[in-house]
C-alpha positions as CSV (number, residue, x, y, z in Angstrom):
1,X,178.6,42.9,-36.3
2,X,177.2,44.4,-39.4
3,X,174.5,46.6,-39.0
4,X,171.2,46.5,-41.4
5,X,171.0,47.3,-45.2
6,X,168.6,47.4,-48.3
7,X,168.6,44.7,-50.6
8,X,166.4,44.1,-54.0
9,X,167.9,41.5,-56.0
10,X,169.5,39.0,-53.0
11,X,166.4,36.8,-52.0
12,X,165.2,36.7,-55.8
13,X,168.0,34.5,-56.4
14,X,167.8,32.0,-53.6
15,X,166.2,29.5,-55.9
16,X,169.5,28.5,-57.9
17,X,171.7,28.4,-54.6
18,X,173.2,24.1,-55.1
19,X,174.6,22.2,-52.3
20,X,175.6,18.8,-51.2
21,X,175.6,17.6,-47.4
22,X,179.6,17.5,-47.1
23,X,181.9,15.7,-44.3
24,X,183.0,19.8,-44.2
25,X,180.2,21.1,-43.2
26,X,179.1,18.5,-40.5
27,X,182.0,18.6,-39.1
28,X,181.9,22.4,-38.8
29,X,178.3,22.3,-37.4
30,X,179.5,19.4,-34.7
31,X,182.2,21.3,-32.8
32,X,180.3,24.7,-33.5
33,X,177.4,23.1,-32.1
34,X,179.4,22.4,-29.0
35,X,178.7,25.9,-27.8
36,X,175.7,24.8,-26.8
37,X,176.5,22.0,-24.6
38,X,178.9,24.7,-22.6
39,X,176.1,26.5,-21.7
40,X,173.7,23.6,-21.2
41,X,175.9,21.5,-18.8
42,X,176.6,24.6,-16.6
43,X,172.5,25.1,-16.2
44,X,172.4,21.5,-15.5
45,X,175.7,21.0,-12.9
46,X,175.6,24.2,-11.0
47,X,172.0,23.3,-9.6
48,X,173.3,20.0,-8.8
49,X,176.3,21.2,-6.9
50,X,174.5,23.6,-4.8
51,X,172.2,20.8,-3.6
52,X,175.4,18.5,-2.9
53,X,175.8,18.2,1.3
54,X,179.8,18.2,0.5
55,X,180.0,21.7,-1.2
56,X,177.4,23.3,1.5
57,X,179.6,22.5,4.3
58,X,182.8,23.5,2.7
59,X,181.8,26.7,1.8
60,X,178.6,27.8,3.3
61,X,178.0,25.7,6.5
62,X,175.0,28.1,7.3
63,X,172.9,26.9,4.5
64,X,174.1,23.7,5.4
65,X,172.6,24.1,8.6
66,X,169.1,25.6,7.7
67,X,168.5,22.8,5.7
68,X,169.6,20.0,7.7
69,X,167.0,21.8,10.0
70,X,163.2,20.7,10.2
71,X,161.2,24.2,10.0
72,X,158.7,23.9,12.0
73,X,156.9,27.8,10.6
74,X,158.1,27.2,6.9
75,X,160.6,25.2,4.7
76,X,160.9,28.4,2.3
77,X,164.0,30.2,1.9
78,X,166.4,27.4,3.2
79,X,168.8,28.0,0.3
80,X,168.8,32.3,1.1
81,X,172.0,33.0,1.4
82,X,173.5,36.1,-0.3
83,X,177.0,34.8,-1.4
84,X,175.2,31.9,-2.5
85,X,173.2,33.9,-4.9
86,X,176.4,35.5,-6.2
87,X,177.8,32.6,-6.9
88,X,175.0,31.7,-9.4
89,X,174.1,34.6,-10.4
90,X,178.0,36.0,-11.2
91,X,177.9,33.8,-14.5
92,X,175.1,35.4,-16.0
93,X,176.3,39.0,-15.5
94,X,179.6,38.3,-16.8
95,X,177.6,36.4,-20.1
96,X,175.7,39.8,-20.6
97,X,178.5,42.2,-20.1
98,X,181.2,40.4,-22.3
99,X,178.5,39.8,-25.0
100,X,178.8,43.4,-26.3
101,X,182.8,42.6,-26.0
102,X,182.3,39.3,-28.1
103,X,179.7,41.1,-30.8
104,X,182.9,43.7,-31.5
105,X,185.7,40.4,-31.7
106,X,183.1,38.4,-33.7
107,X,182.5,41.3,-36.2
108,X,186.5,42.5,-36.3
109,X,187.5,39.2,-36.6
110,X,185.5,36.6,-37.4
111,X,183.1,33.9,-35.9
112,X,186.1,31.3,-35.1
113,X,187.6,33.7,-33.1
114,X,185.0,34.3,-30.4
115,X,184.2,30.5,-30.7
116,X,188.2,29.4,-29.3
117,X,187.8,32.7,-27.0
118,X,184.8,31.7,-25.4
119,X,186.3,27.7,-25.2
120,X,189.6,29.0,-23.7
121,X,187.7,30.7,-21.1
122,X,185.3,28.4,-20.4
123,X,188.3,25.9,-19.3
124,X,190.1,28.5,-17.7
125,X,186.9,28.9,-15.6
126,X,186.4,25.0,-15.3
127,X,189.8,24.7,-13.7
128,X,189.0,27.4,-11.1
129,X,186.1,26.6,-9.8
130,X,186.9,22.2,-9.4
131,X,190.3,23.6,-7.6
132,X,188.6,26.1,-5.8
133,X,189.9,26.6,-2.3
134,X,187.9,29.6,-1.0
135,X,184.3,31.4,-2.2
136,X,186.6,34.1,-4.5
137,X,188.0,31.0,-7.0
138,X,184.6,30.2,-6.8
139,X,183.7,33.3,-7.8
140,X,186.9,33.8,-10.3
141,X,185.3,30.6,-11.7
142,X,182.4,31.8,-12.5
143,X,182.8,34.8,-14.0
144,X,185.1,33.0,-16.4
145,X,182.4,30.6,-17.3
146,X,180.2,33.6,-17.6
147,X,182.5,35.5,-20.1
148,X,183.0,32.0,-22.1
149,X,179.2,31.3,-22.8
150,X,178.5,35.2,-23.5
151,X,181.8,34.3,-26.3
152,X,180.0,30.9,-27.0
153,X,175.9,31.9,-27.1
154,X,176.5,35.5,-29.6
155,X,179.3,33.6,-32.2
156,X,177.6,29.7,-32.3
157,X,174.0,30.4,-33.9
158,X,175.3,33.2,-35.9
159,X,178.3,30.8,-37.1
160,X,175.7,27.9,-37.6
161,X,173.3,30.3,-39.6
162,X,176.1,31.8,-41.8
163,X,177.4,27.9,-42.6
164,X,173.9,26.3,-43.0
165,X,172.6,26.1,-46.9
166,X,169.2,28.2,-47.0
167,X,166.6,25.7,-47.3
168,X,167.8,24.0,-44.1
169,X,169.4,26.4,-42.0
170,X,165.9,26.4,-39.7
171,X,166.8,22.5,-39.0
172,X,170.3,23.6,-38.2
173,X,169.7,26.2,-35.7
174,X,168.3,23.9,-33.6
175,X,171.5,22.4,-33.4
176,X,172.4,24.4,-30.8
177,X,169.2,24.4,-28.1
178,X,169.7,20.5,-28.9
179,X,173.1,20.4,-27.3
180,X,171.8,22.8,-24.7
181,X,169.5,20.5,-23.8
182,X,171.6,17.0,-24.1
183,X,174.8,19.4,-21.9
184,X,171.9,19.6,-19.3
185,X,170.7,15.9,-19.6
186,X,174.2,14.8,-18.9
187,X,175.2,17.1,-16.3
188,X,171.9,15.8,-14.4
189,X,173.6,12.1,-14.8
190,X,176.8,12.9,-14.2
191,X,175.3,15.0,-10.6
192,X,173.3,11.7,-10.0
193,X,176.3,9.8,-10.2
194,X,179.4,11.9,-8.6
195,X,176.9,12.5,-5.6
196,X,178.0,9.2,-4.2
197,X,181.6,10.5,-4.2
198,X,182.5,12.0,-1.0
199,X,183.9,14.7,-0.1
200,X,185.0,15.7,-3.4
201,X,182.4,14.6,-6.0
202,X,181.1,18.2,-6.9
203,X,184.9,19.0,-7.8
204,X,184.4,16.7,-10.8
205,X,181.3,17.6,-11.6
206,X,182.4,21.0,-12.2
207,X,185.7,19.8,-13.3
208,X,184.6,17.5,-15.9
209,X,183.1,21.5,-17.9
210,X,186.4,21.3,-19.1
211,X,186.1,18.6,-22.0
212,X,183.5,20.5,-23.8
213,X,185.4,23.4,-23.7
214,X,188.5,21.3,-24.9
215,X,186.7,19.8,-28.0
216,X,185.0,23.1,-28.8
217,X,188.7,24.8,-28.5
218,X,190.7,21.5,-30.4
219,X,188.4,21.8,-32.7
220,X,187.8,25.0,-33.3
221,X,191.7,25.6,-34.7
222,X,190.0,23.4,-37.7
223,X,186.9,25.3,-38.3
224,X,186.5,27.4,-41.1
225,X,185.8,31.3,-41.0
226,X,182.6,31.6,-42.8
227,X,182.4,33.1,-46.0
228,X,180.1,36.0,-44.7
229,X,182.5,37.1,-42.7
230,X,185.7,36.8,-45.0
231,X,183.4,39.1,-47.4
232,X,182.7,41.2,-44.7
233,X,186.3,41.2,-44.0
234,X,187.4,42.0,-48.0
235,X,188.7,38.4,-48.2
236,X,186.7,37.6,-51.3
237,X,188.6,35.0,-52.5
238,X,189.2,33.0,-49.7
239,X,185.3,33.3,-49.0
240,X,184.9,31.9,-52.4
241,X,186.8,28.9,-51.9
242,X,185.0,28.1,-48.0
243,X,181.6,28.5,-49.5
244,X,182.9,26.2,-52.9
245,X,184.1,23.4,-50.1
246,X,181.4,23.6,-47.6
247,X,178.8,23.7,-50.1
248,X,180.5,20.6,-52.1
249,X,179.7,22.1,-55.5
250,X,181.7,25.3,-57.7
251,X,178.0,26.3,-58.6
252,X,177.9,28.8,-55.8
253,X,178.1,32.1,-58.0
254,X,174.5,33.4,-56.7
255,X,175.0,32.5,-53.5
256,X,178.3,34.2,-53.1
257,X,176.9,37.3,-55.4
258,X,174.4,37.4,-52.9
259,X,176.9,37.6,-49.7
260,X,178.7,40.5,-51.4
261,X,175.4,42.4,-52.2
262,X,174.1,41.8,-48.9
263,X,177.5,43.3,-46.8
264,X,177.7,46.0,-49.1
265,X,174.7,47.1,-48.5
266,X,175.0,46.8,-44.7
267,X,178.5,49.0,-44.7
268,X,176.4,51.8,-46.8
269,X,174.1,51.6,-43.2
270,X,175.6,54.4,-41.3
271,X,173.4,54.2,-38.1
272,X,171.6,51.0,-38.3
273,X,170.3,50.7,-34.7
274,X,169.1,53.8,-35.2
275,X,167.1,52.5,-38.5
276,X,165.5,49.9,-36.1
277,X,163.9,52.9,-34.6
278,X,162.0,54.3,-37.5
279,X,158.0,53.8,-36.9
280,X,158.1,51.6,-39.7
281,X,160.2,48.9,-38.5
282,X,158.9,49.2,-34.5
283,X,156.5,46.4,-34.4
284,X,159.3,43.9,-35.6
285,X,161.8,45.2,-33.4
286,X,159.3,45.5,-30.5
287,X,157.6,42.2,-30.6
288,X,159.8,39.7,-32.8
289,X,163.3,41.1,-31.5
290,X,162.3,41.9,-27.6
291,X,159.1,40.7,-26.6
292,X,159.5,37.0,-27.5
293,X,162.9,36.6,-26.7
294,X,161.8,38.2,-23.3
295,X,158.9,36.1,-22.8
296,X,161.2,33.0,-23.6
297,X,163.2,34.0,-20.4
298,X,160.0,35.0,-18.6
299,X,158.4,31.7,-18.6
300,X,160.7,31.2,-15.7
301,X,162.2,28.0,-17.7
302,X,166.0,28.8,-16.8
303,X,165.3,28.8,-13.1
304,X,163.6,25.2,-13.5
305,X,166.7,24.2,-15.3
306,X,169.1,25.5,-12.8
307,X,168.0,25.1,-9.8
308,X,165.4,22.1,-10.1
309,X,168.1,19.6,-7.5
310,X,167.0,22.6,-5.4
311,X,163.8,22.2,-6.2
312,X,163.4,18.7,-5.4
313,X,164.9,19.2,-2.5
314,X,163.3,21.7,-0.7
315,X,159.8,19.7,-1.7
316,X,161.1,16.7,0.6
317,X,163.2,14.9,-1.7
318,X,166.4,13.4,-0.3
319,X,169.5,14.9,-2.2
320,X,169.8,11.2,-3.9
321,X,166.3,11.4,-5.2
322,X,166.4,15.4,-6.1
323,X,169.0,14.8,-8.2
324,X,167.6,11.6,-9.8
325,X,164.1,13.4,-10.4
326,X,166.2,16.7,-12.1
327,X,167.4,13.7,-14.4
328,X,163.7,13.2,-15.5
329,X,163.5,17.1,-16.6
330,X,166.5,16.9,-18.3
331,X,165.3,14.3,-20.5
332,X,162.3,16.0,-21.0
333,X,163.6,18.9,-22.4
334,X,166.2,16.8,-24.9
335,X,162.6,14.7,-25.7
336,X,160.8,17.9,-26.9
337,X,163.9,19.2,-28.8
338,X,163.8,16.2,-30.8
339,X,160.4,16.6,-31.4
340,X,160.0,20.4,-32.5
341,X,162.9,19.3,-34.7
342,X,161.0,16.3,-36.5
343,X,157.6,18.0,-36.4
344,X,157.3,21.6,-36.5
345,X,158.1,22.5,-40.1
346,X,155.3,19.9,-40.9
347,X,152.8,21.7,-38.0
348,X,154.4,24.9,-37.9
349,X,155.4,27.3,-35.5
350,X,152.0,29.0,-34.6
351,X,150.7,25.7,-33.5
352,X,153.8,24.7,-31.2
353,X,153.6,28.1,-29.5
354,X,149.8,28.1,-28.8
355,X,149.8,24.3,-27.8
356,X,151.9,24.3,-25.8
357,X,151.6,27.9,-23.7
358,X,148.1,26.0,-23.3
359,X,150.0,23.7,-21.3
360,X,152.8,25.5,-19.4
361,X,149.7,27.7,-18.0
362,X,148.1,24.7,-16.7
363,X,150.8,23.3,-14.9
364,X,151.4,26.2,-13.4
365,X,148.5,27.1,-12.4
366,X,148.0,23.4,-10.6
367,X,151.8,23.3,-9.2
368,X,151.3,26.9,-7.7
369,X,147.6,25.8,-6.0
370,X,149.5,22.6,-4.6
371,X,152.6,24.7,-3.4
372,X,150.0,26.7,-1.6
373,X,147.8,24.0,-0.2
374,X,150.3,21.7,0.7
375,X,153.7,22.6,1.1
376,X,156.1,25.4,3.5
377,X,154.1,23.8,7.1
378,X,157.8,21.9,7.7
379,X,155.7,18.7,6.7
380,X,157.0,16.1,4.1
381,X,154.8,16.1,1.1
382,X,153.0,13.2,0.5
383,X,154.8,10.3,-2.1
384,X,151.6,11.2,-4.3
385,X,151.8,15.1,-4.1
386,X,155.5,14.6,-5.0
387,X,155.2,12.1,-8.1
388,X,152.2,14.9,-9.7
389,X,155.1,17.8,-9.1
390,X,157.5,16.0,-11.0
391,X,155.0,15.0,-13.4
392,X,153.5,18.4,-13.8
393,X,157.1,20.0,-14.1
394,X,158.1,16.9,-16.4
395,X,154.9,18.2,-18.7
396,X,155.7,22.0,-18.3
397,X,160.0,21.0,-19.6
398,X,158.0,19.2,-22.8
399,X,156.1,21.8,-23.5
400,X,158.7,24.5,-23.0
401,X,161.2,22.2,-25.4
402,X,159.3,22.0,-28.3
403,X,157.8,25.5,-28.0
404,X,159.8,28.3,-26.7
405,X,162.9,26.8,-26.4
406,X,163.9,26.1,-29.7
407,X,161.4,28.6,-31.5
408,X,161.9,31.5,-29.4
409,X,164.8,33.0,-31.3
410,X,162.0,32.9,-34.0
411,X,159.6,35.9,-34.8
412,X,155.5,34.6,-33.8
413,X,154.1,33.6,-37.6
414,X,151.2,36.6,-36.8
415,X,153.7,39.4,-37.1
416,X,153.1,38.6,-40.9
417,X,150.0,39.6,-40.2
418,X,150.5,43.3,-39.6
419,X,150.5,45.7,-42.1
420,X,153.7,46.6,-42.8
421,X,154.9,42.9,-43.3
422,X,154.7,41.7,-46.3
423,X,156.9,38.7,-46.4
424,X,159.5,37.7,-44.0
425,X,163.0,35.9,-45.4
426,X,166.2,34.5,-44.0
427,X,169.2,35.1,-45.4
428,X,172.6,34.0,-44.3
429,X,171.8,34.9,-40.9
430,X,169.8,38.5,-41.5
431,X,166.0,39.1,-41.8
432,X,165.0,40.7,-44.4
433,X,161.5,42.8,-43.7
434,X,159.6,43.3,-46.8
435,X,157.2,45.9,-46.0
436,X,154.8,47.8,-47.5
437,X,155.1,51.7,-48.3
438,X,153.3,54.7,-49.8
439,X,155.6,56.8,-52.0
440,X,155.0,60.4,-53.2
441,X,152.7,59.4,-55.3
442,X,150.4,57.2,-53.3
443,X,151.5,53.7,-55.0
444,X,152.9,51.2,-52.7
445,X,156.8,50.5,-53.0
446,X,158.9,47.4,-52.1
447,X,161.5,47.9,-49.1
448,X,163.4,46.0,-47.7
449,X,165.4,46.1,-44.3
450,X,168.1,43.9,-42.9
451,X,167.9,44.0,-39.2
452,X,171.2,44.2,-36.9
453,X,172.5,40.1,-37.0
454,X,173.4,40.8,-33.2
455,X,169.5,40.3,-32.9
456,X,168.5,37.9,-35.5
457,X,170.4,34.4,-35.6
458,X,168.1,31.9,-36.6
459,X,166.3,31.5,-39.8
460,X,162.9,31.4,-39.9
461,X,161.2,28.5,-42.0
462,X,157.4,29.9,-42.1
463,X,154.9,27.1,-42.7
């Protein structure tokens, strides 16, 4: 993708950019959006699946076995099982390896072109793993799922970013963790209800991965390119004439004089990873470009998400009821997506993110004490203990979904605070760092860096 540049004049004109709210563009957003649900209904089926009785004894009757068994020392570690853990954890290594492949594909050719890659291998892997006869389709499977969402997660925010109109592009974004979180909700239901189905439920659960994949890809042959990257790919005209339809207006000139300025000056960037490097751009890149996205993943979210039937499960839950109560996290998190999207311009980020780490910490603080008091003896937890888990996870999944979930991609509000920030601004997908330093002379000078997009996809809307 293109790497970072200066630009003066570009955000000083973001005040005469005109659009309307076309049929174009919502349409564009919809099956774009769709990238999220891939990834969300694999988080929410695969957990499922590995909880289902049927797939166990098909194709790892010793797990099977351990949990069928009452543990008279400890009910910990039922689910250790090696191949197991390849089988869930193949996915995510293929999404982080073919990410650097799809960053090359998105930037050579566009952002439609990893979106139908990552859909066409996303079915492909679909296919394989509900026909799977032995644990290598399974595995096959899974690494094609894997390579589709690493396709689908780099090219879907960046495309929504790119298509979005300036002053709501923050709202947009969030298109994408909402249809993570509704592709996990319905996996949940769909677990809940093919659970009934024997022997060969969990076949359609993972299966039914495949009409996601199929709209994203049907649709996808009618997306537009967007017009950042026809500039960046020397197609000026045809960038004028997306950005004139999407935007519903032919008063685009600043807008699209702003595109152009801002790719030229990331082609003049010769090393612009190694410009993240500079002192003067460290805390940015340390703390809003790797420490919060890290933190996002550390808060141990994704293993809630993905294995919570397990979860259940191994707390005393039948395989019914684990699946029904992953339905009530599920729910949760699509509950507190809709909420950070209706509320958190008005309350702003800063607020979210101290709120509701207030929370997560409490809950689990009080679900690791009652896991410690109460559970691994090979006794069933009492009804009460159970209904406060679900509650206190249900209550950790809200706060997570309004907080960092959605707002994680997002640099924290107090980086403004330190000295080399001036001002932060989105633009079409790039950040642009106004800082603050001396020349020669000892006067203070304007700067202004574009950071790598592979690392910035979501506009920030500072309140």
């Amino acid at each position: 993708m293109a790497g970072g540049g200066f630009v003066e004049s570009g955000v000083g004109r973001a005040h005469l950019y005109e659009y309307k709210i076309t049929r174009y563009f919502i349409f564009s957003c919809i099956v774009a959006a769709m990238g999220g649900s891939l990834f969300g209904y694999d988080l929410g089926v695969s957990g499922g699946v590995t909880s289902m009785d049927d797939f166990l004894i098909e194709f790892f009757p010793k797990v099977y076995r351990r949990k069928q068994a009452h543990l008279e020392t400890t009910d910990y570690c039922k689910y250790d099982n090696q191949i197991l853990t390849l089988f869930t954890s193949s996915l995510y290594l293929a999404a982080l390896v073919f990410t650097f492949g799809a960053s090359y594909i998105t930037r050579s050719y566009g952002r439609r072109a990893s979106i139908l890659c990552g859909s066409v291998s996303f079915f492909i892997g679909a296919v394989f793993n509900a026909a799977a006869q032995n644990i290598a389709m399974l595995i096959i499977g899974r690494v094609l799922l894997g390579i589709g969402i690493g396709f689908g997660n780099q090219a879907v925010p960046l495309y929504l970013s790119e298509m979005a109109p300036a002053k709501i592009r923050g709202a947009i974004n969030q298109l994408f963790q909402f249809t993570t979180c509704l592709g996990i909700l319905i996996a949940n239901l769909l677990n809940y209800g093919v659970e009934k189905i024997h022997p060969w439920g969990w076949r359609l659960s993972l299966g039914l991965a495949t009409v996601p994949a199929a709209i994203m890809f049907i649709g996808g042959l009618f997306l537009p390119e967007t017009p950042n990257s026809l500039v960046e790919q020397g197609r000026l005209d045809e960038a004028r004439r997306v950005l004139e339809k999407v935007r519903g207006t032919r008063k685009i000139d600043a807008e699209f004089a702003d595109l152009i300025e801002a790719s030229d000056s990331a082609k003049a960037i010769k090393n612009p990873f190694r410009n993240l490097l500079q002192r003067k751009n460290r805390p940015q890149l340390v703390i809003g470009a790797l420490g919060i996205p890290a933190f996002q993943q550390l808060t141990g979210m994704n293993s809630i998400l993905f294995y919570a039937p397990v979860i259940f499960q191994s707390l005393g839950f039948g395989s019914t009821a684990s699946l029904y109560s992953s339905v009530f996290t599920g729910g949760a998190l699509v509950v507190a997506t809709l909420i950070s999207m209706a509320l958190v311009d008005k309350f702003g980020r800063r607020a979210f993110f101290i709120d509701a780490s207030i929370e997560m910490i409490c809950c689990s603080v009080a679900i690791a004490i009652t896991l410690a008091l109460k559970f691994g003896e090979g006794k069933v937890l009492p009804k009460g203990i159970g209904v406060f888990l679900i509650v206190a996870i249900c209550i950790f999944v809200l706060a997570y979904g309004r907080s960092w979930g959605p707002l994680g991609c997002s640099l924290s509000p107090q980086i403004r605070d330190l000295p080399i920030v001036r001002r932060l601004d989105l633009h079409h997908g790039q950040l642009y760092l106004l800082s603050l330093a001396r020349d020669k002379a000892g006067s203070y000078r304007r700067d202004t860096f574009s950071m790598a997009k592979t690392l910035v996809l979501e506009e920030i809307l500072w309140t």
